[in-house]
mmCIF file of the N, C-alpha and C atoms, coordinates in Angstrom:
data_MODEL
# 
_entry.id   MODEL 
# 
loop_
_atom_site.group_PDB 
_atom_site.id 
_atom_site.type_symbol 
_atom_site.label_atom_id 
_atom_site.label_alt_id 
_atom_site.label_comp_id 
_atom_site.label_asym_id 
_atom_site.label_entity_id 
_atom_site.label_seq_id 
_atom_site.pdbx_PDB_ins_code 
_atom_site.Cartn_x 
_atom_site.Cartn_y 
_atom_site.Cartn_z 
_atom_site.occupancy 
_atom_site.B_iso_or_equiv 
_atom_site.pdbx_formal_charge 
_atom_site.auth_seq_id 
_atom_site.auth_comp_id 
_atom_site.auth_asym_id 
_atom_site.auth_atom_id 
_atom_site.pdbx_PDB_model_num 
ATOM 1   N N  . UNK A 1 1  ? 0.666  15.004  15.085 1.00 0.00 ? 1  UNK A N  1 
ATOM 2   C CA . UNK A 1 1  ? -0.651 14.558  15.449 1.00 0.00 ? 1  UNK A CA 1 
ATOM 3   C C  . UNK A 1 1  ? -0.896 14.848  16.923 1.00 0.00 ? 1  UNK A C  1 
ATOM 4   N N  . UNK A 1 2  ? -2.533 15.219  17.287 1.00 0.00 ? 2  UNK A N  1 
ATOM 5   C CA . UNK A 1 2  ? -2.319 15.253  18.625 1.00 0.00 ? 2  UNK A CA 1 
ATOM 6   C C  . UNK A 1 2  ? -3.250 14.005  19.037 1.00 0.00 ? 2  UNK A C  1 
ATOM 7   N N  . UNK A 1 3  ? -3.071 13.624  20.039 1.00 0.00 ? 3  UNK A N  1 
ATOM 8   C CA . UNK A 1 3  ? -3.687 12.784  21.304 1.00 0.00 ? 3  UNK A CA 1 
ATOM 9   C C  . UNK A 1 3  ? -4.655 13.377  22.263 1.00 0.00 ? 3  UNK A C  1 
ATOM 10  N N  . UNK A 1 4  ? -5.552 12.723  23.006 1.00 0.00 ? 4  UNK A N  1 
ATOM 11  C CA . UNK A 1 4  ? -6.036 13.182  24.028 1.00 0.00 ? 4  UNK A CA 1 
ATOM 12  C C  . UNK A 1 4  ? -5.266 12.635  25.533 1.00 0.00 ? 4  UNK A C  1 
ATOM 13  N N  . UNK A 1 5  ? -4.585 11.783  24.679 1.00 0.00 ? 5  UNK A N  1 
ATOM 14  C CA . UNK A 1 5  ? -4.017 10.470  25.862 1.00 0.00 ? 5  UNK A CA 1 
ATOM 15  C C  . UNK A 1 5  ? -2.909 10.014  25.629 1.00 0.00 ? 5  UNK A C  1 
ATOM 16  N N  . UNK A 1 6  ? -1.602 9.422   26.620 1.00 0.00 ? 6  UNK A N  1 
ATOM 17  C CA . UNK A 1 6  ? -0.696 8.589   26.157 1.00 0.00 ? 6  UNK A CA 1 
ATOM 18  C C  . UNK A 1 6  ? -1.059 7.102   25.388 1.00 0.00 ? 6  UNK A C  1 
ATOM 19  N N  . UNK A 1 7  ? -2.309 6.582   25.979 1.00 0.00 ? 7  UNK A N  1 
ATOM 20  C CA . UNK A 1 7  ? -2.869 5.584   25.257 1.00 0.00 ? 7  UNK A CA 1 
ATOM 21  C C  . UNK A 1 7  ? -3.382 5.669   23.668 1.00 0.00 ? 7  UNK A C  1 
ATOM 22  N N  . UNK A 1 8  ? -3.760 6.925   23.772 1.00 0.00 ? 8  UNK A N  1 
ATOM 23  C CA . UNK A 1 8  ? -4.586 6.668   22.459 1.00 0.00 ? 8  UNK A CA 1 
ATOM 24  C C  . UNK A 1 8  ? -3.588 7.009   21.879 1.00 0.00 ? 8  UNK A C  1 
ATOM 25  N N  . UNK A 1 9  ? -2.651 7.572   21.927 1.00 0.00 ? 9  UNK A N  1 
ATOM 26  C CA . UNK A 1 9  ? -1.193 8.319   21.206 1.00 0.00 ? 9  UNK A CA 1 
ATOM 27  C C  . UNK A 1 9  ? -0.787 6.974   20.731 1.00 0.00 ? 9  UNK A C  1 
ATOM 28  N N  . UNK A 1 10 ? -0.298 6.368   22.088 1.00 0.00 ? 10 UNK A N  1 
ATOM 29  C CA . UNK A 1 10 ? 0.239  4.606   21.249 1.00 0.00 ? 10 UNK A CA 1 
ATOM 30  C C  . UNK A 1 10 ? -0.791 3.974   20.522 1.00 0.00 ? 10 UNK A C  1 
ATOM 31  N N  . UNK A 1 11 ? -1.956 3.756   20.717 1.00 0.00 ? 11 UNK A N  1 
ATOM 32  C CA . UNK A 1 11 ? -3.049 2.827   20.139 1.00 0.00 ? 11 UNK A CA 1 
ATOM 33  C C  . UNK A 1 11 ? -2.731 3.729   18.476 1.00 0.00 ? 11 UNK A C  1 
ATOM 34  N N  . UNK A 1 12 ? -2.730 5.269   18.551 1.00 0.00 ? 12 UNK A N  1 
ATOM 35  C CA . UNK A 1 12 ? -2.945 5.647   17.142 1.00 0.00 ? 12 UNK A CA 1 
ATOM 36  C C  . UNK A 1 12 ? -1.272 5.439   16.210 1.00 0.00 ? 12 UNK A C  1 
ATOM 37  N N  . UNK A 1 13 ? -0.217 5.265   16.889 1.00 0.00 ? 13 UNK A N  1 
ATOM 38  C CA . UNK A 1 13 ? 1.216  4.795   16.384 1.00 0.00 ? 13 UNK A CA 1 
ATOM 39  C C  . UNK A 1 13 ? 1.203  3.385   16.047 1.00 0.00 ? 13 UNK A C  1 
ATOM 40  N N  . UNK A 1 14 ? 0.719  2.460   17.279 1.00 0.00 ? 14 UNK A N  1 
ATOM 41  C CA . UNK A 1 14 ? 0.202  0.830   16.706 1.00 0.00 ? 14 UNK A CA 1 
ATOM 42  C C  . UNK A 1 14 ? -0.387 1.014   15.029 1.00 0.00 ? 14 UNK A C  1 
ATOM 43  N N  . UNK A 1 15 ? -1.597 1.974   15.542 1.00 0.00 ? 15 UNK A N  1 
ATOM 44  C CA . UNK A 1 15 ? -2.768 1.461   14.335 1.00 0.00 ? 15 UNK A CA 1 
ATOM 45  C C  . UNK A 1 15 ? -1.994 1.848   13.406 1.00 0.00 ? 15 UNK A C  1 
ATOM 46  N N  . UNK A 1 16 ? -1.268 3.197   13.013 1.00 0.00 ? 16 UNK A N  1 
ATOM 47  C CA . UNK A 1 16 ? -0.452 3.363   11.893 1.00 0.00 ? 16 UNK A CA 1 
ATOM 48  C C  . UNK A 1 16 ? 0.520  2.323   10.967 1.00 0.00 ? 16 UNK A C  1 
ATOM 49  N N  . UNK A 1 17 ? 1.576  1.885   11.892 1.00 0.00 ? 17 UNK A N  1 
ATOM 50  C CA . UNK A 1 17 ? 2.117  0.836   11.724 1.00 0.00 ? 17 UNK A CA 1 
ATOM 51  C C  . UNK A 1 17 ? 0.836  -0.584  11.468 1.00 0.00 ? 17 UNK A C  1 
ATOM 52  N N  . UNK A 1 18 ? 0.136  -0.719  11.577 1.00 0.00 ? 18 UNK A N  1 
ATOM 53  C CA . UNK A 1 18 ? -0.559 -2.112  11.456 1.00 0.00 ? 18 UNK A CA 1 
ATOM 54  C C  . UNK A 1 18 ? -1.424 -1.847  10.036 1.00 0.00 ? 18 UNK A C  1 
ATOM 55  N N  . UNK A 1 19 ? -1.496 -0.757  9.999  1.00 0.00 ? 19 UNK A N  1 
ATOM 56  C CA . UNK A 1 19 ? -2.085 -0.104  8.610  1.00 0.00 ? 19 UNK A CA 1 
ATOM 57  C C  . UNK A 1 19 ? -1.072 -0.281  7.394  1.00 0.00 ? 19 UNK A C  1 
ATOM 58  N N  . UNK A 1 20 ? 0.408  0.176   7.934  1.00 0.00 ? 20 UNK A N  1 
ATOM 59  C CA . UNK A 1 20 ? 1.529  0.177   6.722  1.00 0.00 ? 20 UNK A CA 1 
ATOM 60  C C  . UNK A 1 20 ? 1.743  -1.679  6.732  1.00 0.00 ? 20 UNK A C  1 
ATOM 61  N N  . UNK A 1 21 ? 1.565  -2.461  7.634  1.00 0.00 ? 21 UNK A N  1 
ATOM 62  C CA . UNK A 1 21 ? 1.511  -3.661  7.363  1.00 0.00 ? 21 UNK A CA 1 
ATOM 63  C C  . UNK A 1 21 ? 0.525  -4.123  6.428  1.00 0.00 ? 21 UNK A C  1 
ATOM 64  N N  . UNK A 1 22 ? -0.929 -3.964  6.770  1.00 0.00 ? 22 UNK A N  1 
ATOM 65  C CA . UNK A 1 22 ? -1.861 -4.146  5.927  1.00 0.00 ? 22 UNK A CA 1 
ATOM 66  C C  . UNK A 1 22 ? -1.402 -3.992  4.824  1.00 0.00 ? 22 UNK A C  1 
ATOM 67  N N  . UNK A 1 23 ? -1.293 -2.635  4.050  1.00 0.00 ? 23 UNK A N  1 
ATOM 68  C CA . UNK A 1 23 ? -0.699 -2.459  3.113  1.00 0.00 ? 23 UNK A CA 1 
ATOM 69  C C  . UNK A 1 23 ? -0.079 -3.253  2.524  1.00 0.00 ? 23 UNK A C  1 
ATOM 70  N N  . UNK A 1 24 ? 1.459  -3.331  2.977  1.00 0.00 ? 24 UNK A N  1 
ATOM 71  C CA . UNK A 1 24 ? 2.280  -4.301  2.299  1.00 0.00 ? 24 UNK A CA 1 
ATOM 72  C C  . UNK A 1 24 ? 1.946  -5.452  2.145  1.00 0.00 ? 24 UNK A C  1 
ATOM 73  N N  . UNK A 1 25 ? 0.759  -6.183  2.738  1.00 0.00 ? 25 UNK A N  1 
ATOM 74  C CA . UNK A 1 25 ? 0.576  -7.404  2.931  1.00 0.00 ? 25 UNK A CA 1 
ATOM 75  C C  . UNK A 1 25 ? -0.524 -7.249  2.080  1.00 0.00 ? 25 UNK A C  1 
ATOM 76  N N  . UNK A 1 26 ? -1.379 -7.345  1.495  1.00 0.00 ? 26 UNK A N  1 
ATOM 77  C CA . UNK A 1 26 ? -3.203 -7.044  1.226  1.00 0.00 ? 26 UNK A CA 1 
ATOM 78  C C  . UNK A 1 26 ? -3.169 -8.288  1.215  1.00 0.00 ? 26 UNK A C  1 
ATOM 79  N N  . UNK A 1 27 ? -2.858 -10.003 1.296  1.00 0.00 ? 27 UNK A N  1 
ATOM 80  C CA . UNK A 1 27 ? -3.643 -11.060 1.041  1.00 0.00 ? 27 UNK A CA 1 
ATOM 81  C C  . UNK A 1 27 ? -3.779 -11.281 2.058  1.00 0.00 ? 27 UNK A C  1 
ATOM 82  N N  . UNK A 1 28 ? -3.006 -11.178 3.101  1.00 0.00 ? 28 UNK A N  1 
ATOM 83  C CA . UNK A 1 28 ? -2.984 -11.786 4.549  1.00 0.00 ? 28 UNK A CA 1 
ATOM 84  C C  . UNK A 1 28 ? -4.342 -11.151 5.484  1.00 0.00 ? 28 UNK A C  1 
ATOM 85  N N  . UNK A 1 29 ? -4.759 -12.107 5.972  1.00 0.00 ? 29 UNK A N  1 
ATOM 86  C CA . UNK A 1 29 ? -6.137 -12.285 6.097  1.00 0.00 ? 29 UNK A CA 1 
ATOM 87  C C  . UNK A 1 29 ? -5.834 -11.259 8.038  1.00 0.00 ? 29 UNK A C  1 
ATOM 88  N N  . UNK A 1 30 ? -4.794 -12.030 8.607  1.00 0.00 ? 30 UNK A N  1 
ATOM 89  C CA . UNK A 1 30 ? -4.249 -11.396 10.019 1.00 0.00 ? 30 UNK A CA 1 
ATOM 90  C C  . UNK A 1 30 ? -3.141 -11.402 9.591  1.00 0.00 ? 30 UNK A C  1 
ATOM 91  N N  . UNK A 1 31 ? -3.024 -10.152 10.161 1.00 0.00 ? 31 UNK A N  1 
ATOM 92  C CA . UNK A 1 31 ? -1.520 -9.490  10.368 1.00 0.00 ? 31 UNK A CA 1 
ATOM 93  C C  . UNK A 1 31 ? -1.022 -9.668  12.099 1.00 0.00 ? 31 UNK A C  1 
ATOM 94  N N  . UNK A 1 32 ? 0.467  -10.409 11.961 1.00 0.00 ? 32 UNK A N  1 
ATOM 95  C CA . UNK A 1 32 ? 1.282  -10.616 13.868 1.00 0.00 ? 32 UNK A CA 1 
ATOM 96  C C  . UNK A 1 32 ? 2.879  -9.098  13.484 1.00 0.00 ? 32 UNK A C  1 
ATOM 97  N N  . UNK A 1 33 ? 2.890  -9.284  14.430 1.00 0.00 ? 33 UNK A N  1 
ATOM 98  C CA . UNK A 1 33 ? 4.370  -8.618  14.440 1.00 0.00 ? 33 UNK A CA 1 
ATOM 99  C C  . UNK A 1 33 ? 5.096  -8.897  15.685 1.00 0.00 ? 33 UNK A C  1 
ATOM 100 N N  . UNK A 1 34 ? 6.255  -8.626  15.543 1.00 0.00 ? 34 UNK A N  1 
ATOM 101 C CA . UNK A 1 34 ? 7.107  -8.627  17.001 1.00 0.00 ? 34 UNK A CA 1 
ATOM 102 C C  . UNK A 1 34 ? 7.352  -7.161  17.747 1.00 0.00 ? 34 UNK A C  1 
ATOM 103 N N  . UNK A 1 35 ? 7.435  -7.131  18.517 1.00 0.00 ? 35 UNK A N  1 
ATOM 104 C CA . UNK A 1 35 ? 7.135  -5.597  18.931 1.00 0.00 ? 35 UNK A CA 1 
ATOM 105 C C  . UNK A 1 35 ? 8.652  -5.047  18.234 1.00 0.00 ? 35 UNK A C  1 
ATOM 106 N N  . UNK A 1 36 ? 9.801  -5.826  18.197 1.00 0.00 ? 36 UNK A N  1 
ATOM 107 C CA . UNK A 1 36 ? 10.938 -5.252  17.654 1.00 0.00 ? 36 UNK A CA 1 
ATOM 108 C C  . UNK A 1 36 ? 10.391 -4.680  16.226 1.00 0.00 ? 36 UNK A C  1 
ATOM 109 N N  . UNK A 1 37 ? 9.391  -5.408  15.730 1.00 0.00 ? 37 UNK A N  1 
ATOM 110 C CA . UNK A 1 37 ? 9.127  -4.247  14.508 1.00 0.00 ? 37 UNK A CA 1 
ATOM 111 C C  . UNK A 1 37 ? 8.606  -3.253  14.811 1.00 0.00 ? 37 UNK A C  1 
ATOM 112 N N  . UNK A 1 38 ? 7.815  -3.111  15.473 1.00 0.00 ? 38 UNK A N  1 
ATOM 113 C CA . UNK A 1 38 ? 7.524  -1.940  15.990 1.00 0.00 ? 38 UNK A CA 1 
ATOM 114 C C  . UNK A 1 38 ? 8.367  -0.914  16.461 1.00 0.00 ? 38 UNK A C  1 
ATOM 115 N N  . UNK A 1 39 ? 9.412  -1.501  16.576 1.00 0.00 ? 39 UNK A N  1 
ATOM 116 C CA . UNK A 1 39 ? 10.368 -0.685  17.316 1.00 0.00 ? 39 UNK A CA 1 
ATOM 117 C C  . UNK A 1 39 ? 11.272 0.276   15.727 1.00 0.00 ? 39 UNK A C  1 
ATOM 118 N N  . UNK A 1 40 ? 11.831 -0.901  15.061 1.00 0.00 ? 40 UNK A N  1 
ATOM 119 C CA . UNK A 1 40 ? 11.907 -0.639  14.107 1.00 0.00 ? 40 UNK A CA 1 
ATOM 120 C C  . UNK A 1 40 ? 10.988 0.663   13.384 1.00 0.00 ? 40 UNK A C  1 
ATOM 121 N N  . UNK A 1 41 ? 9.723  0.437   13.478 1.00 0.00 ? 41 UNK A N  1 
ATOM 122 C CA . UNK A 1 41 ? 8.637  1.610   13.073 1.00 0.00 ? 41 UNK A CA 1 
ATOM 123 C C  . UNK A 1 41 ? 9.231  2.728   13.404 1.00 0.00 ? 41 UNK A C  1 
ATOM 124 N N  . UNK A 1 42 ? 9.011  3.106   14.396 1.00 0.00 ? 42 UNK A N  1 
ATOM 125 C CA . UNK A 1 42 ? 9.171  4.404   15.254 1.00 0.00 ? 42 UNK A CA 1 
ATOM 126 C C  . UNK A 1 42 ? 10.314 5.028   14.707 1.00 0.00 ? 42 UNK A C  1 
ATOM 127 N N  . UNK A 1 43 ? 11.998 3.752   15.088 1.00 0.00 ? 43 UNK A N  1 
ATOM 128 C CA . UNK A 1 43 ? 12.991 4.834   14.803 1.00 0.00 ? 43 UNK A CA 1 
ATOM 129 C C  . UNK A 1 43 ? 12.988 5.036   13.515 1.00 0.00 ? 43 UNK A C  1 
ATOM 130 N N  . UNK A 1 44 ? 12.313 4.514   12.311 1.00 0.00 ? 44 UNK A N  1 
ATOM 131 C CA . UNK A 1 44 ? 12.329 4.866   11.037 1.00 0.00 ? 44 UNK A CA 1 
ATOM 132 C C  . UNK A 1 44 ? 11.314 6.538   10.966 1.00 0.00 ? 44 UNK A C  1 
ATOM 133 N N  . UNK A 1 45 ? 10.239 6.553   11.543 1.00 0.00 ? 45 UNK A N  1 
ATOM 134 C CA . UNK A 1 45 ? 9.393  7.566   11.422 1.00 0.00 ? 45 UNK A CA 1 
ATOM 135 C C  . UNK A 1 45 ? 10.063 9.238   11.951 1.00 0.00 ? 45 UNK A C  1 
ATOM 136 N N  . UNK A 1 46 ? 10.680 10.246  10.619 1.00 0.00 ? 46 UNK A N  1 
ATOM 137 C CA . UNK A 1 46 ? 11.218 11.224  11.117 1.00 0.00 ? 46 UNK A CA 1 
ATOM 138 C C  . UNK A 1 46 ? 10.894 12.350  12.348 1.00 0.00 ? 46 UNK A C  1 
ATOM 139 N N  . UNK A 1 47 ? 11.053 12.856  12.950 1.00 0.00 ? 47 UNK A N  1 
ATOM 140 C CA . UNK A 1 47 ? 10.879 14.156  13.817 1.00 0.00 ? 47 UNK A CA 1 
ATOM 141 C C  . UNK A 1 47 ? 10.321 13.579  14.821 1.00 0.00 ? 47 UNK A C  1 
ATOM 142 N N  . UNK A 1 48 ? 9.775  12.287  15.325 1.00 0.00 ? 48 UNK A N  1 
ATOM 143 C CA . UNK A 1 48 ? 9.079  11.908  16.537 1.00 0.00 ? 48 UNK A CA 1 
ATOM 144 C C  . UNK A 1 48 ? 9.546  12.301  17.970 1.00 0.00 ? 48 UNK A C  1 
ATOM 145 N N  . UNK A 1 49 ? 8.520  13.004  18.660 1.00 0.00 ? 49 UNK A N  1 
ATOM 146 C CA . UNK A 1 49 ? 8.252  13.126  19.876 1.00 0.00 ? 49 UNK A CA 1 
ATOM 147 C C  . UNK A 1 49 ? 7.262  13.001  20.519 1.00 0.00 ? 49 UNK A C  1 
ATOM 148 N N  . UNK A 1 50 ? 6.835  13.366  21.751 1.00 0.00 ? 50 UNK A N  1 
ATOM 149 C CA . UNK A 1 50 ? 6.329  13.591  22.856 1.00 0.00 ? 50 UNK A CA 1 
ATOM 150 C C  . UNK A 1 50 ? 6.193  14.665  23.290 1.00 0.00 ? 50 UNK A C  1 
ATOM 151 N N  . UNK A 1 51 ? 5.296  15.411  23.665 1.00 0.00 ? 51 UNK A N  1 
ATOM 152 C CA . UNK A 1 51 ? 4.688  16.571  24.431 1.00 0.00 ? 51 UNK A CA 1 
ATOM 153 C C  . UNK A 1 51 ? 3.652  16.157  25.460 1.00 0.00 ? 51 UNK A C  1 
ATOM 154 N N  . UNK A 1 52 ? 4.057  15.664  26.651 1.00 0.00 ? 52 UNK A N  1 
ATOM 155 C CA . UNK A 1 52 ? 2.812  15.310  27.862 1.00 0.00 ? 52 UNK A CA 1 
ATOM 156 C C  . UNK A 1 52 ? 2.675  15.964  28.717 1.00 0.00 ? 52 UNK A C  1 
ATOM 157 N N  . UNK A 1 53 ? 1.055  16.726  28.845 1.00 0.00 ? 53 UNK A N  1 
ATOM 158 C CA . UNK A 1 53 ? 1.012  17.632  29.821 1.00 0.00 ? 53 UNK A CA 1 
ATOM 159 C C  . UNK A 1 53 ? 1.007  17.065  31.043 1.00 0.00 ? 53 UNK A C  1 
ATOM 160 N N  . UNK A 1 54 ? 1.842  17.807  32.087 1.00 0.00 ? 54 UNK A N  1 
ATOM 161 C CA . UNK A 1 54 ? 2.033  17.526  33.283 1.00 0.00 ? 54 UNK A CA 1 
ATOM 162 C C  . UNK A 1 54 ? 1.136  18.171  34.378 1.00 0.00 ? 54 UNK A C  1 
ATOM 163 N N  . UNK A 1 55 ? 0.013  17.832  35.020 1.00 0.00 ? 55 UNK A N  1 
ATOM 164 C CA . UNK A 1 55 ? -0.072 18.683  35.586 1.00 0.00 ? 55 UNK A CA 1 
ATOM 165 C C  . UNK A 1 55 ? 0.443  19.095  37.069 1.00 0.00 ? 55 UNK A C  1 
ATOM 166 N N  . UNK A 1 56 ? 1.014  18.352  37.597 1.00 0.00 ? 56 UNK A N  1 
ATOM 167 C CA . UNK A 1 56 ? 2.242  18.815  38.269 1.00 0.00 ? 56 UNK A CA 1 
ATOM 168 C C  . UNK A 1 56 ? 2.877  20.003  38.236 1.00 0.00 ? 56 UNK A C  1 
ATOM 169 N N  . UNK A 1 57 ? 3.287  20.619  37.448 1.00 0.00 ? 57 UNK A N  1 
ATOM 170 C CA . UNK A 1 57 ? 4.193  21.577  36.968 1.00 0.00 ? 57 UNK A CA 1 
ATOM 171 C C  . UNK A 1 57 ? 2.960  22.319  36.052 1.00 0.00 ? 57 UNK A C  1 
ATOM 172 N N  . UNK A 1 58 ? 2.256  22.054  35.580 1.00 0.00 ? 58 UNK A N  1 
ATOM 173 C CA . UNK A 1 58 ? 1.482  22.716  34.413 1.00 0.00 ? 58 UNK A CA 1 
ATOM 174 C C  . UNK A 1 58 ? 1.480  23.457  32.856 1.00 0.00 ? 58 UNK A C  1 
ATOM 175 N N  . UNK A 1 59 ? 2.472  22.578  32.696 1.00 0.00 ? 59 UNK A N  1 
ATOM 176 C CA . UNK A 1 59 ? 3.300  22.511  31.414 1.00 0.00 ? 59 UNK A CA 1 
ATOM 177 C C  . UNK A 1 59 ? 3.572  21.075  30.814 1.00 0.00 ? 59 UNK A C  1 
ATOM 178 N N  . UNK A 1 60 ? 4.103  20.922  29.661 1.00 0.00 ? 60 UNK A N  1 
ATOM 179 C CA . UNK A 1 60 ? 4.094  20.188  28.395 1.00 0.00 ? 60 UNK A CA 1 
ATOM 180 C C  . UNK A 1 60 ? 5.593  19.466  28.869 1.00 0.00 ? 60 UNK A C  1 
ATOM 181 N N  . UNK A 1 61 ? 5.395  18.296  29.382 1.00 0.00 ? 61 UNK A N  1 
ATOM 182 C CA . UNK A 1 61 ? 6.908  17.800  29.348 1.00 0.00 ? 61 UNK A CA 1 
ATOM 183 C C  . UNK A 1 61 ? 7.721  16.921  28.033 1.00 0.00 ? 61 UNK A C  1 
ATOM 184 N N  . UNK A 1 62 ? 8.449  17.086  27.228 1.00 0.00 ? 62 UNK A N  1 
ATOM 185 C CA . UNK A 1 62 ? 9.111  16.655  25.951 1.00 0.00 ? 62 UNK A CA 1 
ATOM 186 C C  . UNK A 1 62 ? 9.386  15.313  26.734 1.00 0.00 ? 62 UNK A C  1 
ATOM 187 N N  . UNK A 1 63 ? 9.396  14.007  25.890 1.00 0.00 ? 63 UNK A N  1 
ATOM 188 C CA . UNK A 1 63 ? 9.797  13.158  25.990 1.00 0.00 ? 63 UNK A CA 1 
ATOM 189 C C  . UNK A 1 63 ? 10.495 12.155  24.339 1.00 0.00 ? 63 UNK A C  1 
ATOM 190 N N  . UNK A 1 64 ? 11.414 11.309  24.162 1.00 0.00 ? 64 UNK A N  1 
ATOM 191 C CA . UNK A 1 64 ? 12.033 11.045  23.408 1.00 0.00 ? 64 UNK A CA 1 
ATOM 192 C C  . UNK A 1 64 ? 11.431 9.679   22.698 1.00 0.00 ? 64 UNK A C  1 
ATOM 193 N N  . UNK A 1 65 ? 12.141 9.343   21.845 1.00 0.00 ? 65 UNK A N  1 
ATOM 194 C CA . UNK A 1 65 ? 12.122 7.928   20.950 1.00 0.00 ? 65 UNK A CA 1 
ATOM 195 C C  . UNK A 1 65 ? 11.875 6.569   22.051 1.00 0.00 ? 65 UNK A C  1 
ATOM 196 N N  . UNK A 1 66 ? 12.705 6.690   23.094 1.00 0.00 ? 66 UNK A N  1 
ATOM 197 C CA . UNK A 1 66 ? 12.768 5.549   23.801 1.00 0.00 ? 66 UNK A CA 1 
ATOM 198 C C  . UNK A 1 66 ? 11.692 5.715   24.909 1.00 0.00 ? 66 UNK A C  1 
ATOM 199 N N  . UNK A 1 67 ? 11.716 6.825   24.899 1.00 0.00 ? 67 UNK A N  1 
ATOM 200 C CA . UNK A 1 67 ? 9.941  6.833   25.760 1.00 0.00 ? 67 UNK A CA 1 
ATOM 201 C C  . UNK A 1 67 ? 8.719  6.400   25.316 1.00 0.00 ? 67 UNK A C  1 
ATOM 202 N N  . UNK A 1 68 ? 8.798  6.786   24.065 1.00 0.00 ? 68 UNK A N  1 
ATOM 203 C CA . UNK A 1 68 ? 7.966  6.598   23.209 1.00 0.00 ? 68 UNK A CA 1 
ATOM 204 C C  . UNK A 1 68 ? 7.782  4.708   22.681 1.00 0.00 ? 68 UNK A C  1 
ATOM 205 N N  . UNK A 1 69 ? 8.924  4.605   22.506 1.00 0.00 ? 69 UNK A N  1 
ATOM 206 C CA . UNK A 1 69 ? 8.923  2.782   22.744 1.00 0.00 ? 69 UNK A CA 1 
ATOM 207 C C  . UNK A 1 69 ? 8.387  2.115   23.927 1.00 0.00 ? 69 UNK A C  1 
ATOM 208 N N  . UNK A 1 70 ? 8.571  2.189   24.856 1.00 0.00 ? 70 UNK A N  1 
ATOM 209 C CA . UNK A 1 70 ? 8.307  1.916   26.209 1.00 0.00 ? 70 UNK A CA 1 
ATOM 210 C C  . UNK A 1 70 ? 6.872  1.913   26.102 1.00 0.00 ? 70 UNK A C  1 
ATOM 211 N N  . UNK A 1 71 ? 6.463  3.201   25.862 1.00 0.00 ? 71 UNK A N  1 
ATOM 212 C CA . UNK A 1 71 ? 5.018  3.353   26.125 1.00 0.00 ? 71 UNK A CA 1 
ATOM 213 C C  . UNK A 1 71 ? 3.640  2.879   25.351 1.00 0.00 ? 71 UNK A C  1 
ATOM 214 N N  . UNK A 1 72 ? 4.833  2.491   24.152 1.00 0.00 ? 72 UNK A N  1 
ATOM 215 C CA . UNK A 1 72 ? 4.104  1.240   23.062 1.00 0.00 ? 72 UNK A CA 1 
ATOM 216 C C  . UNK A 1 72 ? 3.951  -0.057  23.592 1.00 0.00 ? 72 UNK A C  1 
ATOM 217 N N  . UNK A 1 73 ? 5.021  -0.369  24.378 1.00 0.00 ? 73 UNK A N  1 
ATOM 218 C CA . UNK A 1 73 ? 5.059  -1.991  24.639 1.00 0.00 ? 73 UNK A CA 1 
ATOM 219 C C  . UNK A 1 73 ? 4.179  -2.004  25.835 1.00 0.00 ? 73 UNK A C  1 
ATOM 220 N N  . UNK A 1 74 ? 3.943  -0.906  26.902 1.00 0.00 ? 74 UNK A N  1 
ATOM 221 C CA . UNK A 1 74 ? 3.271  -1.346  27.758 1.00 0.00 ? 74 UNK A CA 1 
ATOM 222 C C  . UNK A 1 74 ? 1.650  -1.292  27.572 1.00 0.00 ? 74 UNK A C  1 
ATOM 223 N N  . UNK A 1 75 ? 1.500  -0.243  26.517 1.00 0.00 ? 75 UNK A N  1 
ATOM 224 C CA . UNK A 1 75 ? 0.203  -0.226  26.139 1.00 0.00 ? 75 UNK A CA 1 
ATOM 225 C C  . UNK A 1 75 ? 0.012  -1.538  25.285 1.00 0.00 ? 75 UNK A C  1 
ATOM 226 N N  . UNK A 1 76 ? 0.767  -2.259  24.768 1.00 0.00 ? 76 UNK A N  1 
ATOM 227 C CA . UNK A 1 76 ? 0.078  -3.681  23.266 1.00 0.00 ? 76 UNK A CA 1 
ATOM 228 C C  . UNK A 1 76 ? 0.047  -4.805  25.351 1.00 0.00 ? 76 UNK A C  1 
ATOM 229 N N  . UNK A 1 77 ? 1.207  -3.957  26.332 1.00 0.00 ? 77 UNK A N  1 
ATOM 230 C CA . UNK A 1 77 ? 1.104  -5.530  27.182 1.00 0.00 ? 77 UNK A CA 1 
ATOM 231 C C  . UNK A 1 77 ? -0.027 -4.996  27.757 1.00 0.00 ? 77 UNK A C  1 
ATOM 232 N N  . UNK A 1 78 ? -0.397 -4.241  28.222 1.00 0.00 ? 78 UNK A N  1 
ATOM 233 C CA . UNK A 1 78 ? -1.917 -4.142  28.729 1.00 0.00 ? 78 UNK A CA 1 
ATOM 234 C C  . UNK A 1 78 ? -2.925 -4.785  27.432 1.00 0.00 ? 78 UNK A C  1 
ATOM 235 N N  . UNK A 1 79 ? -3.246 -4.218  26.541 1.00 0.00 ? 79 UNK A N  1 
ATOM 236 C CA . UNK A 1 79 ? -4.052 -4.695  25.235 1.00 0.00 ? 79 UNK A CA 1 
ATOM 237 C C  . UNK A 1 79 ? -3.929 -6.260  25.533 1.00 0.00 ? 79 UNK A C  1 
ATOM 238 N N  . UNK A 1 80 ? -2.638 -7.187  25.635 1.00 0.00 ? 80 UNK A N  1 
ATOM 239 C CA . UNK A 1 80 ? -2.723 -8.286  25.509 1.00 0.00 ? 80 UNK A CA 1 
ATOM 240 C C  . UNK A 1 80 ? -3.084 -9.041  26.203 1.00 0.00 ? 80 UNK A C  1 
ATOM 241 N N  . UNK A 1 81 ? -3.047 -8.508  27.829 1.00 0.00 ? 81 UNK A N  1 
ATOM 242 C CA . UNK A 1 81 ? -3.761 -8.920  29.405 1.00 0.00 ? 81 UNK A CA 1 
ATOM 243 C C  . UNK A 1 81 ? -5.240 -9.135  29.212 1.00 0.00 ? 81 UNK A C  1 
ATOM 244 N N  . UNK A 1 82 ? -5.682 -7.944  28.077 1.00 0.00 ? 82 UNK A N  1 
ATOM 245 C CA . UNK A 1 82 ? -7.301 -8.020  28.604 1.00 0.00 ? 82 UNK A CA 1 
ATOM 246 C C  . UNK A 1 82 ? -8.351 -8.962  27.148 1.00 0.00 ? 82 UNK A C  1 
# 
């Protein structure tokens, strides 16, 4: 999938995961999670990466699973600030 953004990248990995919750859940009116499920999410989801253009350098920098976690939790802790 692509992104325009590291945000919307996480907002669209959240929404995925909150979707496969929905799912499993259909009576539950709100859906909570702990971000460890979330975490859980990710390393279950095969081939995941990162490609962020840098423009620094002006190229595509690869980033991993645990980047990719990180950048979930700080995007739901911003989401949860505002």
């Amino acid at each position: 999938m692509d992104y325009e953004s590291v945000p919307a990248a996480m907002d669209g990995i959240c929404g995925q995961f909150e979707k496969r919750l929905k799912e499993a859940n259909p009576n539950l009116r709100n859906i909570t999670y702990d971000v460890s499920d979330l975490y859980k999410y990710i390393e279950a989801l095969t081939d995941l990466s990162a490609l962020v253009f840098d423009p620094a350098i002006l190229a595509y920098a690869p980033f991993d699973r645990s980047w990719i976690k990180q950048q979930a939790f700080q995007r739901l802790k911003r989401l949860a600030k505002n």
